[in-house]
N, C-alpha and C positions, 0 to 999 in steps of 0.2 A: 504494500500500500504506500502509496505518497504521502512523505511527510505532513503534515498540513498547512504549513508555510507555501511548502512547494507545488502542492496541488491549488491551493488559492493563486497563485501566480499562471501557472498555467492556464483556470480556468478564465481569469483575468486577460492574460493575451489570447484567449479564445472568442471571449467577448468582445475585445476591441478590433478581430477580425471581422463582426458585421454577420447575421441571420445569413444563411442559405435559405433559398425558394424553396418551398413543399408547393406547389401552383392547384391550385381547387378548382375545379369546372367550376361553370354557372349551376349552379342551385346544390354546392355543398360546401363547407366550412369555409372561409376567407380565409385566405393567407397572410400571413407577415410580409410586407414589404422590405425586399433585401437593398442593402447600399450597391450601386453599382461596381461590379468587376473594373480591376484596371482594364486596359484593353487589350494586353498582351498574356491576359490570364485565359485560360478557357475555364468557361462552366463546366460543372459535373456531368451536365446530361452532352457536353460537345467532345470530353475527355473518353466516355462511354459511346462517342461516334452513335447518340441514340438517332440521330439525322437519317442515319444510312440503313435502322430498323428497314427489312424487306417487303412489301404489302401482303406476300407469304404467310409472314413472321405475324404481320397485323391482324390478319383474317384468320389466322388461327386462335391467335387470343379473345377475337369477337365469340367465336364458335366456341371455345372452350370453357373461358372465362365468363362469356355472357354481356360482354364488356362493347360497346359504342366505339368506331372507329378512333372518333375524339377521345374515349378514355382512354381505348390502348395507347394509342401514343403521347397522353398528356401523362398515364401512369409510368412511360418510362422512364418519360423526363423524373416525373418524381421521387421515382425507385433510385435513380444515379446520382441524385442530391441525396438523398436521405441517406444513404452508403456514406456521402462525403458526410454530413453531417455526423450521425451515427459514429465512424473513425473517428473524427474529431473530437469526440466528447471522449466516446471509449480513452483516447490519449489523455483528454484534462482529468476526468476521475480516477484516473488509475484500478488501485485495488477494490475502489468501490460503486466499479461499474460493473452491470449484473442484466448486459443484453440491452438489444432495439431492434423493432420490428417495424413493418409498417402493414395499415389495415386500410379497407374500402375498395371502392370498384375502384379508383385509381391514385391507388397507393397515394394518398395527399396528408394520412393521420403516421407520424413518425414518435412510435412510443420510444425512450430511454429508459429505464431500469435502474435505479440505482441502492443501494444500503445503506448510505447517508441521506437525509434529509435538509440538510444544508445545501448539498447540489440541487433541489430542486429551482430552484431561482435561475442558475448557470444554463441549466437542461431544457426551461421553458424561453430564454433569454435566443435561444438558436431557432426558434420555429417547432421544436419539441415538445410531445405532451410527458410528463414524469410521471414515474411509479415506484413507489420508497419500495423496499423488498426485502426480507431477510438475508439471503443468500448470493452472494457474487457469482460472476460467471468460473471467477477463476477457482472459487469454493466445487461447485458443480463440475467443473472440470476435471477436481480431483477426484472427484468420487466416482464421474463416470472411468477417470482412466483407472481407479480402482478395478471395477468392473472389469474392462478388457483385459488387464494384467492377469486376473482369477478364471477369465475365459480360456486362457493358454492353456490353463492347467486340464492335460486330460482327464482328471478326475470329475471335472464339472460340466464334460461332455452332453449327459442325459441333461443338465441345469437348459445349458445354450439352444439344446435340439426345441426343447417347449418352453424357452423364452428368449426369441430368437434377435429380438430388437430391442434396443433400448440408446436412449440420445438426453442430449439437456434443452429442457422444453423452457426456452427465458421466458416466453409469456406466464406461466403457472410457477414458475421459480420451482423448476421441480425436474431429477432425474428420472426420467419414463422408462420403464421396462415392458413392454410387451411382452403377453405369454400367452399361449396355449393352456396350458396349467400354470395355476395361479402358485402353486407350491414350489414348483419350478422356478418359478423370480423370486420368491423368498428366501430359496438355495443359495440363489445366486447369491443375494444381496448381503446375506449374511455369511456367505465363504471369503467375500470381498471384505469385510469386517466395515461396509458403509452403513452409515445411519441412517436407519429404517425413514426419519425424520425428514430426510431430504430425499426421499424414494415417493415415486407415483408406480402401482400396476397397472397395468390396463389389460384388461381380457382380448384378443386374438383370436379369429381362427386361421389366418395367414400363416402359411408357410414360404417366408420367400426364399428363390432359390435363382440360382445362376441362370441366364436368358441363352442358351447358347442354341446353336443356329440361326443366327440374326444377323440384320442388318439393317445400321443406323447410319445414312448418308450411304454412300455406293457400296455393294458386296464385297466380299472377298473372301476366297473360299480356302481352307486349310489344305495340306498336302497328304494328311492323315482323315482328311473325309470333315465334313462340316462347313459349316458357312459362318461368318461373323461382318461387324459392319467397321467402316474407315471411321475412326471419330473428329480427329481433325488433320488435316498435314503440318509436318512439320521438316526443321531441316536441322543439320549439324554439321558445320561448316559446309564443305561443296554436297556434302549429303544431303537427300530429300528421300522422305518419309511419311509414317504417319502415326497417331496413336491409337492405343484402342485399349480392350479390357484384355486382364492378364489369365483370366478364364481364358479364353480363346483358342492359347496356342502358350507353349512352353520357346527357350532359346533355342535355333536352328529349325522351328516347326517352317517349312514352306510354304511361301502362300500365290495365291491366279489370281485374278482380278476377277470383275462383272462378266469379261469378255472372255473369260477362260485361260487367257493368256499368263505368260510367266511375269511376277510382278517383285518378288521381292521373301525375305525370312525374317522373323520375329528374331530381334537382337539380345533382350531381354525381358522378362518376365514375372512379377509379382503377383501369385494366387496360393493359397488366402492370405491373411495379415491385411495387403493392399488387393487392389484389382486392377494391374496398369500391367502396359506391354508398350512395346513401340518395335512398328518393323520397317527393315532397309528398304528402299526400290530398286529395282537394278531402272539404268539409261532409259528405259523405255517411257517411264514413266516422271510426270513433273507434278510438284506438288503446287496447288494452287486454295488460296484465301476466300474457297468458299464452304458450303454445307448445302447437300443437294435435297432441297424445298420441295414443296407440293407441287404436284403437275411436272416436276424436273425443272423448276426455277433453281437460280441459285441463290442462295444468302449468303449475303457478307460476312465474315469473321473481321472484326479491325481490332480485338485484345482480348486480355484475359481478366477484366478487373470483377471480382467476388462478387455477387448480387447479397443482399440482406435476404434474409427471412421474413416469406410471407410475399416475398418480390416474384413476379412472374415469370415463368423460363417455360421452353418450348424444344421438343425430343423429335429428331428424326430417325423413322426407323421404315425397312423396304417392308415389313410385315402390316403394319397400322400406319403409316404413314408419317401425318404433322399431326403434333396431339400436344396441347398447352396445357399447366397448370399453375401449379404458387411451390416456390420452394418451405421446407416447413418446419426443418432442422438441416444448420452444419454440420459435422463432426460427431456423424453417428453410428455404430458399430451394430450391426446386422451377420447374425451367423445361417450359412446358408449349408446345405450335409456337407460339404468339402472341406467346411470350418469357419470362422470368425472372420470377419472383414472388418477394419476401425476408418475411420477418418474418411467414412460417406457423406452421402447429403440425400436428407431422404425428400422425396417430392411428390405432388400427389399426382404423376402427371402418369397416367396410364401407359402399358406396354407389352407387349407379348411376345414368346418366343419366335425370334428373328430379327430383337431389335437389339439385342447386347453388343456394347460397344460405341453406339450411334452415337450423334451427337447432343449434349445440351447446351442451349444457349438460350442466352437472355438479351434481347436486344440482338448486337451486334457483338456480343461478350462472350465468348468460347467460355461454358463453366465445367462441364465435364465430359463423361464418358458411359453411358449404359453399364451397369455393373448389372442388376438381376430387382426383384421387385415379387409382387403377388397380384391377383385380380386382373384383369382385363381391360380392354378397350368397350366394351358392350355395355357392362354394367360398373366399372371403375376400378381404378386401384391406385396402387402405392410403389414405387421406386426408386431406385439407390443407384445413383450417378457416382465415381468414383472422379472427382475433382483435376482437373485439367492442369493446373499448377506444379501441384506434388510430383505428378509426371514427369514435364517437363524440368525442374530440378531435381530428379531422380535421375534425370538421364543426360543431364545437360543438353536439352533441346531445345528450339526456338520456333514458340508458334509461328506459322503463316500467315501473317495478315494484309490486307489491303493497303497498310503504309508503305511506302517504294521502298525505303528500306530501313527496318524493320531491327536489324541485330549488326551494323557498321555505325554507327553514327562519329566514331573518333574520340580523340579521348575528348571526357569531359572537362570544362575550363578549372583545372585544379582540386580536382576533385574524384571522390570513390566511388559514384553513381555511377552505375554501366548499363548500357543497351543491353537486354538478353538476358541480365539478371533478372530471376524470381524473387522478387521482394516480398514478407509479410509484415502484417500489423507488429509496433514496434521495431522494426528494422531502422538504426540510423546509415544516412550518406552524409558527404561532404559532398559539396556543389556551389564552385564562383566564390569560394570563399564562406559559403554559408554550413551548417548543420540543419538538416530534416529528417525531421520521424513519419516511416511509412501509418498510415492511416486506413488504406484498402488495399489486399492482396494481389497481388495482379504480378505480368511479366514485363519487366521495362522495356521501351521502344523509345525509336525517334519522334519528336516530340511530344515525347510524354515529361521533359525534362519537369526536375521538383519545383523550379518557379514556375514555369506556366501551366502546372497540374494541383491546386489545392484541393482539389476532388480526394487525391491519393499520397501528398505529403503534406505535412505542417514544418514550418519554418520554428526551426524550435531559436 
């Protein structure tokens, strides 16, 4: 936790940086009026490239969400501000910030969370609604990695098989365990030695399990029989590529493309613990900055920056197609019969076997990868995308984006911020002389430098 000297100060130069826009259609909540941007800054929703959202991308969110052309795209904007905001705060409260989400048909209500009461003032001062709360995030954090740690253990195998999810729910200030049998999360909970106190069960009858013979954005088919989907391209130095999920295919697995053709081998591999892979192309093949859309449009990819909870995101897959929902937890560990998987993201956005691997995105925002889920496209369900980031600093990769270029930009004027780094929250650089703290997760690119992105750093 921050001193309280030092957290006042923070919260202080947080304040004299000026409200972010949450923007309300006509006929729901008024907004705060924000001081204007310098003019060399980009807004959150320009840093988010939400401009280049695809009418794809839009008419999916109408049809899923339920949601008015105008809201889809007014909720982007919102969703890419409330991320910068959201960061923002998370940095000024330190220990005793406890989550932010955002609610409504377009996303314009941006809740903060916090266990001090004092920040309320700071947290409504941004365009923020606050909610005092017992428990921090980083509280809950611990107790869910409690959790995963006691999942290793073979001996709580039968625990994980009938309580197969469980994530930290910041709206309820509560670790959530899904089960099948309710006996089964109480095993767990208490092999983990966490406090029943900070525990939710919820009753399941899902079983989710790995998606495999799928395809999310264009096919690609295994050398050992199987199908799986491209999640997004990427490159490594003169290398071009792609990623995908680590179910799919083991190191040296070969893989054909759509067209049958020879295309490329899985380099490496994580299944279970993660669910990431990334495989080589040979010549034949270029990787290119899109994600293949409804009807075979293409959608833009222009970054990787983290969506919030509760923020909309949309799953390509060649099985169900374009199918939208709300993200609903980060960093949430899902045991599928293979075994435990940690550091998902679970979403409500439907899918069925054929779409493992495919892609998710929010906006124009690459956020992950099909890992496996329960329920259907008919009547609904639930899904666990395996995080597009981790990937790529797994493997030292560099998404494909629509920026010309992308991972050269030169060195920075005196400074330790690099194109192609994987930056997370808390991360410092040096830049022109200044220090900044990362505020949203994302992969650095050309212009996305720390001064003209306060979407994703604070000038500390």
């Amino acid at each position: 936790m921050l001193h309280r000297h030092a957290k006042g100060a923070a919260l202080a130069a947080l304040g004299a940086a000026g409200a972010l826009v949450l923007t309300a259609l006509p006929g729901t909540a008024a907004a705060r009026t924000a001081e204007p941007e310098p003019a060399a800054v980009q807004p959150a929703a320009e840093t988010a490239a939400v401009a280049q959202a695809s009418p794809q991308l839009l008419k999916a969110m109408r049809r899923d969400l339920g949601l008015t052309h105008a809201q889809a795209r007014q909720r982007l904007v919102n969703e890419a501000e409330a991320g910068a905001v959201a960061g923002a705060l998370r940095s000024a409260l330190g220990g005793d910030f406890a989550g932010a989400w955002v609610r409504g048909a377009d996303s314009a209500r941006l809740t903060v969370a916090t266990t001090d009461a004092s920040d309320v003032q700071a947290i409504e001062a941004k365009g923020a609604r606050a909610k005092v709360v017992r428990h921090s995030v980083a509280e809950l954090d611990a107790a869910k990695a409690e959790l995963d740690q006691t999942a290793k253990d073979a001996v709580n195998k039968t625990a994980t098989r009938d309580a197969p999810v469980w994530y930290v729910d910041i709206a309820s200030n509560k670790v959530v365990v899904q089960a099948i049998k309710t006996s089964a999360a109480k095993k767990l909970v208490a092999a983990a030695g966490v406090d029943s106190a900070l525990v939710r069960v919820e009753k399941t009858t899902e079983r989710p399990r790995a998606l495999y013979d799928i395809v999310g954005g264009d096919a690609y088919y295994m050398g050992s029989g199987g199908r799986c989907s491209v999640g997004f391209s990427i490159t490594r130095g003169s290398d071009q590529g792609f990623v995908t999920a680590g179910h799919c295919g083991r190191a040296g697995t070969t893989t054909r493309g759509s067209n049958q053709a020879a295309q490329g081998s899985f380099q490496a591999s994580i299944f279970p613990g993660r669910d990431m892979a990334w495989v080589l192309t040979n010549s034949s093949w270029t990787a290119t900055p899109y994600v293949r859309g409804s009807g075979g449009q293409q959608v833009q990819v222009a970054g990787s920056t983290q969506s919030p909870v509760g923020a909309s995101i949309c799953r390509s897959g060649s099985t169900t197609g374009w199918h939208c929902g709300t993200i609903q937890q980060h960093n949430t560990s899902v045991t599928y019969p293979e075994g435990t998987i940690t550091g998902v993201t679970r979403t409500s956005v439907c899918a069925e076997p054929g779409d493992s691997g495919g892609s998710y995105i929010s906006g124009s925002q690459a956020q992950g990868v099909t890992s496996g889920g329960s329920g259907n496209c008919r009547s609904g369900g639930t899904t666990f995308h395996q995080p597009v980031n981790p990937i790529l600093q797994q493997y030292g990769l560099t998404l494909k984006t629509t920026s010309d270029d992308p991972g050269d930009p030169g060195d920075p004027p005196g400074g330790s911020w690099s194109a192609g780094t994987v930056y997370a929250p808390g991360d410092q650089v040096t830049y022109g002389g200044s220090t900044y703290r990362c505020i949203q997760g994302h992969q650095a690119q050309t212009g996305w430098e720390p001064p003209l992105t306060p979407a994703l750093w604070q000038r500390l």
